[in-house]
N, C-alpha and C positions, 0 to 999 in steps of 0.2 A: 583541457578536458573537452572543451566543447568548438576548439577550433579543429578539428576531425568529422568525420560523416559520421563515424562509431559514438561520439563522442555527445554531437548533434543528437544522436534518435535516442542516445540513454537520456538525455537530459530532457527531450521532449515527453520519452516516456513517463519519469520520473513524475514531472511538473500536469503531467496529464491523471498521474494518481493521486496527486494532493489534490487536485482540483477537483474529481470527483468527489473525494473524501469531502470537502466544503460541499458540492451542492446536494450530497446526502445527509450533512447534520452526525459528521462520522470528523473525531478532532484528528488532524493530520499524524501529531507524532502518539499518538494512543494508539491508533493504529496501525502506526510501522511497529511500537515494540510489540502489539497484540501477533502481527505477522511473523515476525523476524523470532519469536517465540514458538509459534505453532509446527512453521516450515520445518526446523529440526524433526520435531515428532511426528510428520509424517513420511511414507514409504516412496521411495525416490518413481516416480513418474504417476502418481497417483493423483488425482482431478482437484483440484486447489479453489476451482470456480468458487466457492462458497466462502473463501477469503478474500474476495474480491468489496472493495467499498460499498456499492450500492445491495450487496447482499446480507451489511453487516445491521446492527441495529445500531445506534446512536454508541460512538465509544467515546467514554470523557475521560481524558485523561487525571488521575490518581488527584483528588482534593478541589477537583474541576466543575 
């Protein structure tokens, strides 16, 4: 996976959204399923910035 340049920037990106997710006080996988949830219901090219980590309030994952 990450021996590619394609492979490299996905995995940079990746590790660059958990890690904002910690220094926002946003838990890593509450947030990707909050995402990976919402992304369906919305209209394909439509502005997502507002699912961004530092935009979200505090999300704890279920019992957390």
């Amino acid at each position: 996976f990450a021996d590619t340049q394609s492979g490299a920037n996905a995995s940079a990106v990746w590790f660059s959204i958990m890690l904002t997710c910690r220094a926002n006080g946003v838990e890593p996988y509450a947030y990707l399923r909050h995402v990976l949830t919402e992304l369906p219901q919305r209209e394909e090219g439509c502005d997502v910035s507002d699912l961004l980590p530092y935009n979200k309030a505090p999300i704890q994952s279920p019992g957390g």
